[in-house]
N, C-alpha and C positions, 0 to 999 in steps of 0.2 A: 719289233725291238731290234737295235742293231747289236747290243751284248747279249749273246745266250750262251749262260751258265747255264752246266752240265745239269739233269734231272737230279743228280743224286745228293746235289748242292740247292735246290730250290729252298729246301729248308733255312735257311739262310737269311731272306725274306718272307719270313712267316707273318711281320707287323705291318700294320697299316703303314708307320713310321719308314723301316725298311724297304719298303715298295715307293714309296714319295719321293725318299734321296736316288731309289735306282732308278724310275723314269726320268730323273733331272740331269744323273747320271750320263743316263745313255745319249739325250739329248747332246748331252757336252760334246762327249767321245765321238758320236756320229759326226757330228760338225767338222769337229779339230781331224778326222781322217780324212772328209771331202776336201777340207781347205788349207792340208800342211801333210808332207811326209812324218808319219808317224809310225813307232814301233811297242811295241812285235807284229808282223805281219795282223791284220784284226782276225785271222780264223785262229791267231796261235794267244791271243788275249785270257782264254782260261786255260793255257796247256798245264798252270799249276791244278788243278781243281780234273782236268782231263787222264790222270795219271793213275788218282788213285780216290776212289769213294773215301767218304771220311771215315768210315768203321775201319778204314783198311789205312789208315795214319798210324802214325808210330814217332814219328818225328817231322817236327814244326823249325824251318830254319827260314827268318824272316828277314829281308831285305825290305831296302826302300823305295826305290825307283826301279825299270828297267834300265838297260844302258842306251843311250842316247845316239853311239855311232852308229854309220850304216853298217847293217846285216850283221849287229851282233844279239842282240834280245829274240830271245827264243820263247819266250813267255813263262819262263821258269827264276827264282830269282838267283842272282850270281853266274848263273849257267850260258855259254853263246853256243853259235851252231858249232857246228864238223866243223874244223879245217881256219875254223877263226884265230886269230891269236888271242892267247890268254889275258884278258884283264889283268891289271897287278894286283888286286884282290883275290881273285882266282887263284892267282900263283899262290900268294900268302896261305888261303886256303889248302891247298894242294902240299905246299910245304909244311904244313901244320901233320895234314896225314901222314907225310912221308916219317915225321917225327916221332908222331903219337903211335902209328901203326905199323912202321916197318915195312910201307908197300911204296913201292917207284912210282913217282909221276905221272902219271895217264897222258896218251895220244893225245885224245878230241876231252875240250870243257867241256863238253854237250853234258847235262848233270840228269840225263834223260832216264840212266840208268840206273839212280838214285831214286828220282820218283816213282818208278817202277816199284822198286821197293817198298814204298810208299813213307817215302820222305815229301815231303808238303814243302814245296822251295814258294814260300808268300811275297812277293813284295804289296808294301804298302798300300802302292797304287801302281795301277796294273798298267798303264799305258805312256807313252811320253813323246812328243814334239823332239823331230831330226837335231841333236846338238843342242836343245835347251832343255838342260839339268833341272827336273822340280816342276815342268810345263805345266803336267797337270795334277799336282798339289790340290788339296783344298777343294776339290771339283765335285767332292762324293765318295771318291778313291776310298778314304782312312775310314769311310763312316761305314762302308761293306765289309770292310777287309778287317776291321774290327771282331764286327759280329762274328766274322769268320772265326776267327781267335777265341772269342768267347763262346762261342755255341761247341766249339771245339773240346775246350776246355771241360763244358758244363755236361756235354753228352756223352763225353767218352774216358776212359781211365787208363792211366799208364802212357800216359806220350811225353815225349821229352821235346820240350821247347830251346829251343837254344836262339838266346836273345843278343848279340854281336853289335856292340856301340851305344851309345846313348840313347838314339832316335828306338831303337829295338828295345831297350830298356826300358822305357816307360812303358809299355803296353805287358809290365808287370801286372799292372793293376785288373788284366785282366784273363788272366789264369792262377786257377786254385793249386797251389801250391802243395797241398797240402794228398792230392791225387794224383801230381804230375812231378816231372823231374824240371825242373827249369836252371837251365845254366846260361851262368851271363859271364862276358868279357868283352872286351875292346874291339874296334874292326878287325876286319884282315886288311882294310884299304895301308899302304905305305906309311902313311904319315902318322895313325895309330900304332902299326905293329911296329914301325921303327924305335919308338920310344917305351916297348916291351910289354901294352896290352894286348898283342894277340898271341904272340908264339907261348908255348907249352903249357897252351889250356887244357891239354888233353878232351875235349871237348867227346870225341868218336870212339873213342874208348871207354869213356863213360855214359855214353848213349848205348853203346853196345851192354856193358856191362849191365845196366838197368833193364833193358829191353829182354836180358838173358833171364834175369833175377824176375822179371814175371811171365816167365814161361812166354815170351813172345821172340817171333827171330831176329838178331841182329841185321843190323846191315852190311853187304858190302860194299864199302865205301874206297 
């Protein structure tokens, strides 16, 4: 197999079902890296799922794509290497904390230091084609990264999901709500937070706040 997810994620594909779309999967992926520059490097393709086991979650922050430029997808979503410059979503992000929390701008995006914590940065679909936005859409990506979501949701208690834009919004349907904190708003990308869905969600303050309220540690963010 050319994807291997970490051991403490096999659980993930436990069904017959699950195992079918991820050898078709990998299929795809193996391909699209022999015959196209594709990112995140392929040993950094689960460095979300490489950060933190899932008992050790706390916070679910779900993107969509990696990003498409060269050497900036680090395999985390939202997050690029050392030394990159900041996506404008990033910033937004960044500028949202400086807001909500009182803390200065960070050096390096690298959001390495987040997962560590064990914040879970998902994108939808984990891999993508040099400068084509959505390459690999549709491929098997959403049908893993699903489950992900849901087996998350259904195995574990107290994590707070934070669902940022529409395309994050639907994949409501599949966390219980009712055991989780799920917070939703608008991107951080420019063209949503200019028109005033993303600023003063307080999003991390009330991640912290809940995570405090069940005895579990916040982050630092």
């Amino acid at each position: 197999m050319f994807l291997k997810i970490p051991d403490a994620w096999q659980f993930v594909l436990d069904t017959e079902k699950q195992n079918e779309n991820f050898e078709k999967l990998d299929k795809f992926v193996f391909d699209a890296y022999q015959n196209a520059k594709c990112f995140p490097p392929k040993e950094m393709i689960f460095s979300a799922f490489e950060y933190c086991k899932p008992e050790d979650v706390k916070v679910v922050i779900l993107g969509q794509d990696p990003y498409h430029g060269f050497a900036q997808a680090n395999g985390l979503a939202f997050s690029v290497f050392d030394g990159v410059k900041f996506p404008p979503s990033l910033i937004n992000i960044f500028k949202e904390i400086e807001s909500d929390l009182d803390l200065p701008l960070p050096i390096s995006g690298n959001l390495e230091r987040w997962a560590e914590q064990g914040v879970l940065l998902l994108n939808a679909t984990l891999t993508v084609e040099e400068s084509k936005a959505g390459s690999h859409q549709k491929q098997g990506w959403e049908t893993f990264t699903d489950e992900v979501i849901r087996k998350i949701s259904e195995d574990y208690d107290h994590i707070v999901f934070m669902l940022w834009g529409s395309f994050a919004r639907k994949k409501m349907s599949l966390i219980d709500s009712e055991k989780h904190l799920v917070l939703e708003t608008g991107h951080p990308s420019p063209l949503s937070a200019n028109r005033g869905h993303w600023f003063e969600n307080k999003h991390f303050s009330k991640a912290n706040k809940y995570l405090k309220k069940n005895k579990r540690k916040p982050i630092d963010w």
